[in-house]
C-alpha positions as CSV (number, residue, x, y, z in Angstrom):
1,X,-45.3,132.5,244.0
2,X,-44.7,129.7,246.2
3,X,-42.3,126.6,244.6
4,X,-43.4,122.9,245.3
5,X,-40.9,120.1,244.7
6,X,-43.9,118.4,242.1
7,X,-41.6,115.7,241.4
8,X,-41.2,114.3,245.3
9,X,-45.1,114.6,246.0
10,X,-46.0,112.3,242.7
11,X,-43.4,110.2,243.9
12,X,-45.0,110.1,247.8
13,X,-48.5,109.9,245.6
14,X,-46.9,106.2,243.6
15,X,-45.7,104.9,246.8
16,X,-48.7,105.3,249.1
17,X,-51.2,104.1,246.2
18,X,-48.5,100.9,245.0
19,X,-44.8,100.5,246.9
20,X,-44.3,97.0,247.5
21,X,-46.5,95.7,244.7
22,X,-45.5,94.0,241.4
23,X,-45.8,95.6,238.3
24,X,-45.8,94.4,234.7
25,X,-44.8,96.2,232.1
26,X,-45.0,96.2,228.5
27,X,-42.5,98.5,226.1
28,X,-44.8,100.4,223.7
29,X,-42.1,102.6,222.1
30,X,-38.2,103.7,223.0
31,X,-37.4,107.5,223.4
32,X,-34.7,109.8,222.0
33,X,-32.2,108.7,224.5
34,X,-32.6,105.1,224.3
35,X,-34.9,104.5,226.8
36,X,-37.8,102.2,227.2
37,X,-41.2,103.6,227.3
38,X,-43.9,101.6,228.5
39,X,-47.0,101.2,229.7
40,X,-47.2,99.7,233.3
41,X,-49.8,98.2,235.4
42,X,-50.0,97.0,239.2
43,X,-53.4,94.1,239.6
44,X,-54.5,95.2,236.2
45,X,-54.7,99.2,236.7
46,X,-53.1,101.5,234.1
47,X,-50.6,103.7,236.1
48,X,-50.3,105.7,233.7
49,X,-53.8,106.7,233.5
50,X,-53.9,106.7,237.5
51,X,-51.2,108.9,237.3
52,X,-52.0,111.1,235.4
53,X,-56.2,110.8,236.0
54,X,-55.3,111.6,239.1
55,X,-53.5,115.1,238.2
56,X,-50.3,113.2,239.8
57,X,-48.5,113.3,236.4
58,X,-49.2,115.1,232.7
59,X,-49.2,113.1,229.3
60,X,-46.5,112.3,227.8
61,X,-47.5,113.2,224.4
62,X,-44.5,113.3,222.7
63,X,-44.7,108.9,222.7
64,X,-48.5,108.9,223.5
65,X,-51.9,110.2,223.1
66,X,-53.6,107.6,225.5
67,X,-53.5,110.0,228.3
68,X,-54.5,113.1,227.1
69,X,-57.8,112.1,227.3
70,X,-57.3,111.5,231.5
71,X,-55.1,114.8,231.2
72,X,-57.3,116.9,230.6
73,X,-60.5,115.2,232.8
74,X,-58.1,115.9,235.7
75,X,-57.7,119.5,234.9
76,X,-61.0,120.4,234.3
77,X,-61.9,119.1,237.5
78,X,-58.7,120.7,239.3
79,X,-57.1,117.5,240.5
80,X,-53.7,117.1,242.0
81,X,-51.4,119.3,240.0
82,X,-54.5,121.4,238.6
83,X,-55.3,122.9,242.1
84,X,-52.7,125.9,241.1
85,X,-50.6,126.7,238.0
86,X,-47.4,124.7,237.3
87,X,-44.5,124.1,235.3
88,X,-44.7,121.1,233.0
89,X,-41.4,119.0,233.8
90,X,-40.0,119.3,229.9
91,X,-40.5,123.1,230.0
92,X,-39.0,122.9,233.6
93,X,-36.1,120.9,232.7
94,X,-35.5,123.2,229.1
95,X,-35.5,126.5,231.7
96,X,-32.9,124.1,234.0
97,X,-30.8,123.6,230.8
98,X,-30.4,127.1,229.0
99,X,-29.8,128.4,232.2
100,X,-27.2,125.7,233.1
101,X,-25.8,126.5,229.4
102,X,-25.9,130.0,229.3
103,X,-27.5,132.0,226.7
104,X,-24.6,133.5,225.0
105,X,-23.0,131.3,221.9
106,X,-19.6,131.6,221.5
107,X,-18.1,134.8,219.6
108,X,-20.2,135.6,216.5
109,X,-21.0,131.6,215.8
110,X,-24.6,131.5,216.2
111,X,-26.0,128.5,214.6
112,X,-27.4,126.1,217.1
113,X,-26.3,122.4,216.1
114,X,-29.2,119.8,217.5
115,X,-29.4,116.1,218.1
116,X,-32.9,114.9,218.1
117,X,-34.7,111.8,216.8
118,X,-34.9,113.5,213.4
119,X,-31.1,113.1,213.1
120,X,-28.2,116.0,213.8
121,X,-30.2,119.4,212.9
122,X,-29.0,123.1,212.5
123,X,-31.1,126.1,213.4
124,X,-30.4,129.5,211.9
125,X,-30.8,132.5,214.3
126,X,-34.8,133.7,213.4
127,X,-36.0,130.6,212.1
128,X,-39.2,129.0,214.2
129,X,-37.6,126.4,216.2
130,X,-33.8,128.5,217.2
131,X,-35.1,129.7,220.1
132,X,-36.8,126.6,221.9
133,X,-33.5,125.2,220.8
134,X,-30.9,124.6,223.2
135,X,-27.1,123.5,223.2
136,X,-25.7,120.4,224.9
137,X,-22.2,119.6,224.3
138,X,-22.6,116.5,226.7
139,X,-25.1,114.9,223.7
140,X,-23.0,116.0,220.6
141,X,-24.4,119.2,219.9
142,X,-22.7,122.0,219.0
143,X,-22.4,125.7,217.6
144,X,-21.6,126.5,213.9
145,X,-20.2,129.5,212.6
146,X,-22.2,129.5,209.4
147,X,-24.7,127.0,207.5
148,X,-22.2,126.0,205.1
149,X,-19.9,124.8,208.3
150,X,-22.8,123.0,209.7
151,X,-23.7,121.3,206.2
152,X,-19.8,120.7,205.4
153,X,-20.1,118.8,208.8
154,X,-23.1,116.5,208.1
155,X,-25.8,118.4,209.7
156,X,-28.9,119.1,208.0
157,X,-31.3,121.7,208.0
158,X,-34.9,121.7,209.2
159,X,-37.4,120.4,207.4
């Protein structure tokens, strides 16, 4: 299967439709990281829901549910990204990261330690969310030997 860079044609798609044009922007909510999330528009239109109406871009559930809506309008009628089958960009960048961080924790330590806006998590090895979780010692997480190491640390388990 053929690989397209998604990212530089929605970026060719936002230039075309608005470079050079002023936007206003309004923060709705402020993301794991720190970062601003907002909804934008250029003379009134919702770029967001052009975006992603336009099967340039996918929801971005996680903050919002005003696009799903557009979301799936777009891929019922096979728009933009829809035309084929994709990667969505957090399962891209996830695939990006565990293979970036190998798969292997180190010696027989196997709890994952996880930062996430529910506060500094452990995950034992068979419980629902260890797999999908993924180690990044650039952000504070770590690997634990044991539960009671993780706990004894200030880690919690999952709720």
């Amino acid at each position: 299967m053929a690989s397209t860079a998604c990212g530089a044609w929605a970026t060719a798609q936002a230039r075309a439709r608005w470079e050079g044009r002023e936007a206003r922007c309004e923060p709705v909510d402020t993301d794991r990281y720190g970062r601003v999330v907002a909804r934008c528009a250029v003379g009134g239109e919702d770029l967001g829901a052009a975006l992603v109406g336009g099967g340039i871009a996918v929801a971005y559930a996680e903050y919002s549910d005003a696009y799903l809506g557009a979301e799936r309008t777009a891929a019922a009628r096979g728009l933009g990204l829809w035309q084929g089958a994709f990667q969505r960009p957090a399962a891209w960048r996830a695939a990006a990261r565990a293979a970036a961080e190998g798969a292997a924790p180190p010696g027989d330590c196997a709890v994952k330690g996880n930062v996430s806006g529910a506060g500094r998590i452990y995950h034992l090895p068979g419980s629902p969310s260890y797999d999908a979780t993924r180690i990044d010692e650039g952000r504070g997480e770590r690997w634990f030997c044991s539960a009671a190491e993780a706990e004894a640390a200030g880690w919690r388990a999952p709720r």
